[in-house]
C-alpha positions in Angstrom: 14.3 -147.6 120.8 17.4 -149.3 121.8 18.2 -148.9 125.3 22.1 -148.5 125.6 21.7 -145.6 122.8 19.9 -143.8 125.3 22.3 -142.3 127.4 23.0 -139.1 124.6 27.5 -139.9 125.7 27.0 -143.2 124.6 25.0 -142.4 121.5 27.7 -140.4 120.4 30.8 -143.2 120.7 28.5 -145.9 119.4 27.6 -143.6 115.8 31.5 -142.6 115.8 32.5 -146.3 116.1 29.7 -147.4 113.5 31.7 -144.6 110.7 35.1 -146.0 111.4 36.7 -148.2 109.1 37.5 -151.9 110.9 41.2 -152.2 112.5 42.3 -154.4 109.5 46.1 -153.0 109.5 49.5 -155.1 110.0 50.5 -153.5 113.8 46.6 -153.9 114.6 47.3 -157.7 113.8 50.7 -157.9 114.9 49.2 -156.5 118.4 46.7 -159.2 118.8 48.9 -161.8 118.2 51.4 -160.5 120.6 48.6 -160.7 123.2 47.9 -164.1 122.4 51.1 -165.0 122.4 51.7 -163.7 126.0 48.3 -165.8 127.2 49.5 -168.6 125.7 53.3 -168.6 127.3 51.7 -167.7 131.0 49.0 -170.3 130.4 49.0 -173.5 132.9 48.6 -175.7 130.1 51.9 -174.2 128.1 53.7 -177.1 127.3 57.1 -176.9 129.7 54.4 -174.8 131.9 54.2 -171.2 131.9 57.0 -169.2 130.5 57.2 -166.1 132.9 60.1 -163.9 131.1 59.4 -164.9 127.8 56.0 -163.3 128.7 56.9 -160.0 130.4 59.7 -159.5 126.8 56.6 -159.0 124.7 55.2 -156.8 126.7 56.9 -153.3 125.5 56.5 -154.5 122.1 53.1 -154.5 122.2 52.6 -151.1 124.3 54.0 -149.5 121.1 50.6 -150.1 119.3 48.1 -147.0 119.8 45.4 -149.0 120.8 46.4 -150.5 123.6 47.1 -147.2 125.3 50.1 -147.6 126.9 48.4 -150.6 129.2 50.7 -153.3 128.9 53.2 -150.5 129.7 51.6 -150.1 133.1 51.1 -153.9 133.6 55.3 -154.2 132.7 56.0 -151.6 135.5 53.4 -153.0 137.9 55.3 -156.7 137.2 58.8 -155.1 137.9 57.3 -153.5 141.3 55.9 -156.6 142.2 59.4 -158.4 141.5 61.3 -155.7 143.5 59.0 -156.6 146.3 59.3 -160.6 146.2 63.1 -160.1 146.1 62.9 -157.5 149.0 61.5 -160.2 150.9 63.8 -162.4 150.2 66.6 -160.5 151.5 64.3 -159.7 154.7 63.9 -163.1 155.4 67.8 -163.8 155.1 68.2 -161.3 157.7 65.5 -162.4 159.5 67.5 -166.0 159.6 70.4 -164.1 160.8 69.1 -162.4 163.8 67.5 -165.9 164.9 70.8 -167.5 164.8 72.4 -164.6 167.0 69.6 -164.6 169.4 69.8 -168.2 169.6 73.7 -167.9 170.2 72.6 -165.2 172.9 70.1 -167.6 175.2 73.0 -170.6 174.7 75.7 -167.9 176.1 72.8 -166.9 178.7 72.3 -170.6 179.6 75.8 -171.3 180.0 76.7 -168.6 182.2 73.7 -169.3 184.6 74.6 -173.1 185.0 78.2 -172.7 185.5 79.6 -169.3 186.7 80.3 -169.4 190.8 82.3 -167.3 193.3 85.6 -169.3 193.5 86.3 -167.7 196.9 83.4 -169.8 198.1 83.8 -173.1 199.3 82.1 -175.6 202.1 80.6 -173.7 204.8 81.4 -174.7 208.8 78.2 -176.3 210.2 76.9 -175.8 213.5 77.2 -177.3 216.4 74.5 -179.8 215.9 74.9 -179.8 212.4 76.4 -182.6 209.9 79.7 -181.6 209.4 79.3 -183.7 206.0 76.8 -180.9 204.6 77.5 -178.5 202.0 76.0 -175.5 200.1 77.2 -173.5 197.2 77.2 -169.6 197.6 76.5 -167.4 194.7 78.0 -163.7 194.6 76.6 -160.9 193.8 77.8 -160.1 190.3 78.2 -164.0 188.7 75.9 -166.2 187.1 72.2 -165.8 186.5 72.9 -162.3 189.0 75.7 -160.8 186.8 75.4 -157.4 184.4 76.9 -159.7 181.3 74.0 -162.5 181.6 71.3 -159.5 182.2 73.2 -157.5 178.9 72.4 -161.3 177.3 68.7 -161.3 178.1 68.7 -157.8 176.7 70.1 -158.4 173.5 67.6 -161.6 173.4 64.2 -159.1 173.8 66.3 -156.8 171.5 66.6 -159.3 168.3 63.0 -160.7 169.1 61.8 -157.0 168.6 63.6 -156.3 165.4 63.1 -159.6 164.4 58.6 -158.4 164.5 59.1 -154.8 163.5 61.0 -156.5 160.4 58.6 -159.2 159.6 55.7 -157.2 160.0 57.2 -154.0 157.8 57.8 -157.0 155.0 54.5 -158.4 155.1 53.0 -154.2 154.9 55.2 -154.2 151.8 54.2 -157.3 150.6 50.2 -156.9 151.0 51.2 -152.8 149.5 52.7 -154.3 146.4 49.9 -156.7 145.5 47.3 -153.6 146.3 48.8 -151.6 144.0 48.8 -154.6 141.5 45.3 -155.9 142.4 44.4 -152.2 141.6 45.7 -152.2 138.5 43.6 -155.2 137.2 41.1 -153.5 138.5 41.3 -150.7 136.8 42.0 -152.9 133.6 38.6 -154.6 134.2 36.6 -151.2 134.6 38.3 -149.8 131.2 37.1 -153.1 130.0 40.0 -154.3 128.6 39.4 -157.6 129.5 42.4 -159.5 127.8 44.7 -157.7 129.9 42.7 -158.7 133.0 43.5 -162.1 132.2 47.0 -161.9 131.1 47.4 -159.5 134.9 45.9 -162.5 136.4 48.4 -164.9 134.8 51.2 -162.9 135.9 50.0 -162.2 139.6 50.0 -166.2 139.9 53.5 -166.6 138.8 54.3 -163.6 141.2 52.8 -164.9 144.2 52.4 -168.4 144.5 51.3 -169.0 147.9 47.4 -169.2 146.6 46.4 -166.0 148.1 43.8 -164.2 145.4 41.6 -162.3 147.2 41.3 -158.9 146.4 41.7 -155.9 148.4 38.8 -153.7 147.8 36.8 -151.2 150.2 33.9 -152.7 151.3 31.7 -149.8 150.6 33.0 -149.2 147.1 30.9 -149.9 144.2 32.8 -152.2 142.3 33.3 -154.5 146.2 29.3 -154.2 146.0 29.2 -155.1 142.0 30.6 -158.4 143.0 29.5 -159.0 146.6 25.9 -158.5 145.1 26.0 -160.6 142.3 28.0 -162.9 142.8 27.4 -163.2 147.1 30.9 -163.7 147.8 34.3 -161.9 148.3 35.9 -160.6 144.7 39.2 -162.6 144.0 41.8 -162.3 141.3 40.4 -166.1 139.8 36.8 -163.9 139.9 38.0 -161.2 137.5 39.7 -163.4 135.2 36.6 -165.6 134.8 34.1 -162.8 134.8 36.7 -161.3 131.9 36.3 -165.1 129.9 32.5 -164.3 130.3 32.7 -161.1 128.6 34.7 -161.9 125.8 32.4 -164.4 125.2 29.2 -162.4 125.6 30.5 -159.7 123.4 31.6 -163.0 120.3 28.4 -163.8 120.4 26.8 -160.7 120.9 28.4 -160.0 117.3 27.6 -163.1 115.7 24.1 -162.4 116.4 24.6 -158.8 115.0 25.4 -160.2 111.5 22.9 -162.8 111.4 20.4 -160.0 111.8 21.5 -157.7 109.5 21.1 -160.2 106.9 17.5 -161.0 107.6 17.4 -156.9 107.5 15.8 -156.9 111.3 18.0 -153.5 111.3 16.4 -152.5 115.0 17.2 -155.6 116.3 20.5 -156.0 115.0 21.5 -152.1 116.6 20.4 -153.3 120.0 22.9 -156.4 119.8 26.0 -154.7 118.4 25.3 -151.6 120.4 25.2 -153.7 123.8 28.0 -155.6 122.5 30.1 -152.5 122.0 29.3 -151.1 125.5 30.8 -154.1 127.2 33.4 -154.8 124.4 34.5 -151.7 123.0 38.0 -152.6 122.9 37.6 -156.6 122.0 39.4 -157.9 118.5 35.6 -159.1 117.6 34.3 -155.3 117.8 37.7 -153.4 116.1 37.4 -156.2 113.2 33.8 -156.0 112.3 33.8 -154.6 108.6 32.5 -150.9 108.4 30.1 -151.9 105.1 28.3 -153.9 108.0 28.2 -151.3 110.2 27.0 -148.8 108.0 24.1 -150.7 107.5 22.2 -150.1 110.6 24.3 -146.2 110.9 20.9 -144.6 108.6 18.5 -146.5 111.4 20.5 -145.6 114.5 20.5 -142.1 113.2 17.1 -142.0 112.4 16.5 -143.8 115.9 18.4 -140.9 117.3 16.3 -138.0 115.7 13.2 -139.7 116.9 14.3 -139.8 120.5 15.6 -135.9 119.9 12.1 -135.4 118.5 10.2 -136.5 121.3 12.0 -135.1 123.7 11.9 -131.4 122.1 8.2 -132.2 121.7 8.3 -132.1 117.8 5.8 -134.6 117.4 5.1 -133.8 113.8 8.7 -134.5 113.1 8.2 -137.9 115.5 5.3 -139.1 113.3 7.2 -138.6 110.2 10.7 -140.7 111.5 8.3 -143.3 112.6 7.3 -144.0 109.3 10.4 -144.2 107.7 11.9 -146.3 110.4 9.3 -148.6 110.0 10.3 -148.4 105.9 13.7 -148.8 107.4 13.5 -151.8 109.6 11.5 -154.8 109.4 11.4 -155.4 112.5 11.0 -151.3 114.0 8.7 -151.4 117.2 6.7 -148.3 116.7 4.1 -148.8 119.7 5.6 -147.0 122.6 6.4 -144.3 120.3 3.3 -143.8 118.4 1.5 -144.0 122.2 3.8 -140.9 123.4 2.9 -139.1 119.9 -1.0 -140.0 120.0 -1.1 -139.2 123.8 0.5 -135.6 123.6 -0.8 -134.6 120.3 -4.7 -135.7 121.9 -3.8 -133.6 124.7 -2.7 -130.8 123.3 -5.7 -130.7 120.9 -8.1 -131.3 124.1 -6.4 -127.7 125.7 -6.8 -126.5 122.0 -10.5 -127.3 122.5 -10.9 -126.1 125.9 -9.7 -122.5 125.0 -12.3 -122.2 122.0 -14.4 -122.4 124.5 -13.5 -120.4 127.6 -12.8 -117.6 124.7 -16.6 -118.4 123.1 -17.8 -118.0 126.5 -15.3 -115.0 127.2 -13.5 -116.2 129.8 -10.3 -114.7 128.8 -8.1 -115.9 131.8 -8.7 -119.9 131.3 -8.2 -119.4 127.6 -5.5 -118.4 128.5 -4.5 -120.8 130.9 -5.7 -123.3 128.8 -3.6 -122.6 125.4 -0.7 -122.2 127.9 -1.1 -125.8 128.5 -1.0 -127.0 124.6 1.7 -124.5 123.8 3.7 -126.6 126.9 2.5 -130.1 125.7 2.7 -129.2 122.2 4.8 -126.1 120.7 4.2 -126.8 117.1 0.3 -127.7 116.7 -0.7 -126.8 113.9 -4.3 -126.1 115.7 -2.2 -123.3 117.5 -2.1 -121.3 114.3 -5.7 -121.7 113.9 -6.0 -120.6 117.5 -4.0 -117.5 116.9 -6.1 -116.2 114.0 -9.6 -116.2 115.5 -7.4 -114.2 118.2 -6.0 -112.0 115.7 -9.6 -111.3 114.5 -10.0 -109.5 117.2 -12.2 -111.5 119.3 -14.5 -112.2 116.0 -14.8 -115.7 117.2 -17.9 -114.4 119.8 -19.5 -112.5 116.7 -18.6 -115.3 114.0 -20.6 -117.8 116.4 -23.5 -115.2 117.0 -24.2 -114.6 113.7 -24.0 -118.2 112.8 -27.2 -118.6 115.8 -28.7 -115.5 113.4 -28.4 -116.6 110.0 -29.7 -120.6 111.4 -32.7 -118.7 112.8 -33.6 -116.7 109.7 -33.0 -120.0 107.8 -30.7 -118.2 105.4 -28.6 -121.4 104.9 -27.2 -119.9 101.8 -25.2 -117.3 103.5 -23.9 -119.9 106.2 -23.0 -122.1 103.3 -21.1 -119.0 101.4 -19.2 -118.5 104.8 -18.8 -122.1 105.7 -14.6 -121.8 106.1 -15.4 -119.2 108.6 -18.0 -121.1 110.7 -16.6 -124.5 110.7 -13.4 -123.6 112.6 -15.4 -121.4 115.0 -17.8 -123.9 116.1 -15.6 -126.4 116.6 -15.9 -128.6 119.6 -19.6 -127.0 119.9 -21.6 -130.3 119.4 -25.0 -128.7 118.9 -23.4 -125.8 116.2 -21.9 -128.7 114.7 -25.0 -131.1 114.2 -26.6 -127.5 112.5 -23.4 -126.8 110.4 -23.4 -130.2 109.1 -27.1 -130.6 108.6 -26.7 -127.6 106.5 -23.6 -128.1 104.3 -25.2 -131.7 103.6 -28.2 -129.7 102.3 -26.6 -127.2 100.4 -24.5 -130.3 98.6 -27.7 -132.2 97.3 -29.5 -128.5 96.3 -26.0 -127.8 94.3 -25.7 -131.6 92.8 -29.3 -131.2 91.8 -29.2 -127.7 90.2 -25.7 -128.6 88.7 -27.3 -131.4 87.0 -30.4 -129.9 85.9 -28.6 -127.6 84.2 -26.5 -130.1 82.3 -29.8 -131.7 80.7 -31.4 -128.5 79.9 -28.0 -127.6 77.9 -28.7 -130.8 76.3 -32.5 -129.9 75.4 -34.1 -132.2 78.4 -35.7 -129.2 80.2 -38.5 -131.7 81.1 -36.1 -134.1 82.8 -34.2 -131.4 84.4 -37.4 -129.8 86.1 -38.5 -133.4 87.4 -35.6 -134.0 88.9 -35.6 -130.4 90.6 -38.7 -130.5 91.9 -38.0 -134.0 94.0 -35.5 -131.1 95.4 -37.7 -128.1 95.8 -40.0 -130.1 97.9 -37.8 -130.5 100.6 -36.5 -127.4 100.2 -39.1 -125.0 99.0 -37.3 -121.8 100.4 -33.5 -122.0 99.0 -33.4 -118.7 96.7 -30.7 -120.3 94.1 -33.0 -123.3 93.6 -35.8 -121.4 93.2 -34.2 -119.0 90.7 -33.2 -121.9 88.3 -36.8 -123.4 88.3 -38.2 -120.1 88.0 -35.5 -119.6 85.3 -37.0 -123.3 83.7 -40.5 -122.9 84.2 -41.4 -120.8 80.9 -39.7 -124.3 79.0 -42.0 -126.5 80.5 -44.7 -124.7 81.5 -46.8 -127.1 79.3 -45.9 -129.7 81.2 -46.3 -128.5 84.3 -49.5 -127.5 83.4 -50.6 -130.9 82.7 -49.4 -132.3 85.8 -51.2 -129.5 87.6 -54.3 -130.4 86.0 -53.8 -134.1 86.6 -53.5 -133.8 90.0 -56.7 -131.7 90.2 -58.7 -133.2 88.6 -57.6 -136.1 90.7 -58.1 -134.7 94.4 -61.8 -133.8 92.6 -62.1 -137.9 91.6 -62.4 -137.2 87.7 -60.1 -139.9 87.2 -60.5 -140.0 83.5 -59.8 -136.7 83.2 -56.8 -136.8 85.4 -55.6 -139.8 83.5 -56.1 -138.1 80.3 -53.5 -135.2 81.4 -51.2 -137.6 82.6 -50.8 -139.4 79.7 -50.0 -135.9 77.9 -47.7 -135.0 80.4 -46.0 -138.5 79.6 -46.4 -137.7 75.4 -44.6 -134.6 76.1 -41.5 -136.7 78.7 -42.0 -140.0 77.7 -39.1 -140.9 80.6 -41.4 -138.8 83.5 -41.3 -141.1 86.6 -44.1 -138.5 88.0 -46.7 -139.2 85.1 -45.2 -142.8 85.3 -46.1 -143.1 88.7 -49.7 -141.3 88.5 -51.0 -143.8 85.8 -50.1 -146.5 87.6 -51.5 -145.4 90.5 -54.8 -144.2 88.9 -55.1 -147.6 86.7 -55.1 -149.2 90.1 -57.7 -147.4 92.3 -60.0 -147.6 88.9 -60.0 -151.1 88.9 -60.7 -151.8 92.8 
């Protein structure tokens, strides 16, 4: 039946949704407006553009609705993180600006103070003899300039700010990338719960958050929900992803309802339960779902139920009960696809009668242990055949099903038909499945039935005075049957009656097998004056009449 009913959780939500009444209330429509109104102010096409705090106001307003489950709560407090963050960062990079302009006052200091600082004790050195006298060098003292403790305590403080200045820049970024995890995460989560209208408005708010264009999303690449999208989509999940896969499924699940009704109408009940229930797995929460009317619902609630107690039927092995919900789903539902299910049903119920078979068998041939092992196997396939009951009496009998089947072989050999037919309810069970039993059995009861039919209505014309009529007809019977004691008894019963009659077909057919046609013609025609309607004096004359004139 329908597949996303098959999961028995799922079952359960989707037959509890299909009894409650359709979110029609004030709040539940004051809610969804206040959702559409917060898409509309965040959306790009908002006249003025988007409308960031005018959005994030209507927010706690419309947590206070029970359906929404305190989500735009959570989306409200993962915004204000978020803010906290950006505006963290924007006191870090202040700072930041800060220590640059100290550190660049430090290397200008540094530069100065190696360029310009010199011993003043130091003048023009004396040359040597030899030397120009003209020729100068400055001398540098340990202790000034580029070799003094104040322009190394400068280069110092230089590595120093450089050092704060990357610890700082990279603990803003770790915040940074931590807030929009914890954020990303959250739509996330929105997306699994399938609430997919607060994907969209989470998406609208990250972009006014963080407007550098950055979207992708940070997910574990050996999660499942990295390898959902990875897998069917072949790229890397970003926040524009969810938001359009979240479009998608709004979409899926409108239409997915439109087509629900449509069906319903045409009564294609099976159908229709398949849409709305697929619908409702991805939609649950959706305003097309929580608005569809319950009298529409209810519609397909007898056939889901009735779908459901099939499935429980089959899978407890009640096949009986299976047949039985078939039929009235199929009364149901115009369109109810019975094949799979009637296959399971025919399948095990053939089986189990094949193992029924079996142990008649082993237990005829008295083999205990397979009978055993063989009713062990229909009992598994099939607890409640009703051939198990059957099964159980010839077992109760005591073993009589041996005996039964031996005196059947004696009463067939002594040609005392009439006893097997008196005990027929007995035999016919016992030698079931025993193909040459059977061909006897049936022979029998077939020739039993046209001996009673007969007899029953020979007996009707001689009530009515045709005791002629009533022989004839018997004795069409008697010569195929010359030994069964009840016909017998009623043509013995008859014969005084028409013994006249008899007589002169007796003496007709005498005189015949001698060749005194005349004579055998002449008792002919007096067993005709005496039943006028006799096919067997009927017959003779004609045939006489002819052979005289050849």
């Amino acid at each position: 039946t329908w597949a996303a009913s098959n999961n028995r959780l799922v079952a359960a939500r989707f037959e509890k949704y299909l009894n409650e009444p359709e979110e029609a209330t004030v709040a539940a429509q004051e809610y969804r407006d206040n959702i559409d109104e917060i898409l509309n102010l965040l959306s790009p096409h908002h006249k003025g553009g988007p409308v960031f705090l005018d959005a994030v106001a209507l927010l706690p307003k419309a947590s206070t609705y029970p359906g929404d489950a305190k989500l735009c709560d959570s989306l409200s407090n993962a915004i204000y993180t978020a803010i906290l963050s950006r505006k963290a960062d924007n006191r870090s990079k202040e700072l930041l600006a800060r220590m640059e302009r100290e550190k660049k006052k430090a290397i200008l200091d540094a530069d100065w103070k190696a360029r310009t600082e010199q011993d003043p004790n130091v003048g023009n050195t004396r040359p040597a003899e030899g030397e120009n006298k003209e020729q100068t060098q400055p001398a540098q003292q340990v202790g000034r300039g580029a070799q003094s403790l104040a322009y190394a305590e400068h280069v110092r403080r230089i590595s120093e700010i450089e050092a704060q200045k990357k610890t700082r820049e990279l603990e803003q970024k770790v915040k940074t990338e931590l807030s929009k995890v914890q954020y990303q995460a959250l739509m996330v989560q929105f997306f699994v719960q399938r609430r997919f209208k607060h994907v969209i408005m989470a998406s609208r708010f990250y972009n006014q958050i963080w407007k550098e264009g950055d979207g992708t999303l940070y997910i574990d690449q050996d999660s499942d929900i990295n390898k959902v999208f990875s897998e069917s989509l072949g790229v890397s999940p970003t926040v524009s992803t969810l938001d359009s896969l979240s479009h998608e499924a709004i979409r899926d699940v409108d239409k997915g309802v439109e087509v629900f009704e449509f069906l319903v109408e045409r009564g294609e009940l099976e159908s229709a339960s398949k849409r709305l229930a697929e619908a409702y797995l991805v939609g649950e929460f959706m305003p097309a779902i929580n608005t569809l009317e319950r009298d529409k619902k209810r519609k397909v609630l007898e056939f889901v139920r009735g779908s459901n107690v099939l499935l429980n039927a089959i899978d407890s092995k009640d096949y009986a009960k299976a047949t039985e919900q078939i039929n009235e789903l199929k009364g149901k539902a115009d369109d109810f696809d019975a094949t799979k299910a009637q296959a399971a049903v025919a399948a095990f119920t053939r089986a189990s009668d094949m193992q029924i078979m079996m142990a008649k068998n082993h237990l005829a041939a008295k083999d205990m242990e397979k009978a055993q092992g063989a009713i062990r196997s229909a009992m598994e396939i099939w607890p409640q055949n009703p051939k198990l009951v059957e099964f159980d009496r010839l077992v109760d009998a005591g073993g009589s099903l041996i005996q039964i089947r031996n005196d059947f072989d004696r009463l067939f050999a002594e040609k005392n038909y009439r006893e097997v037919f008196r005990r027929r309810f007995e035999f016919g069970p016992s030698i079931d499945g025993d193909e040459d039993r059977t061909a006897k059995f049936r022979q029998i009861m077939e020739n039993i039935t046209a001996i009673e039919t007969a007899v029953k209505g020979a007996e009707k014309m001689s009530n009515i005075g045709q005791n002629y009529a009533a022989w004839e007809e018997l004795s069409e019977v008697h010569e195929r049957f010359p030994d069964d004691p009840d016909l017998n008894q009623f043509m013995t019963k008859l014969a005084p009656k028409v013994a006249d009659f008899t007589i002169a077909l007796n003496n007709a057919k005498r005189h015949e097998e001698r060749g005194n046609l005349g004579s055998a013609l002449s008792w002919l025609y007096k067993a005709k004056h005496l039943h006028p309607l006799s096919e067997k004096a009927d017959t003779g004359i004609k045939r006489l009449v002819q052979v005289a004139l050849q």
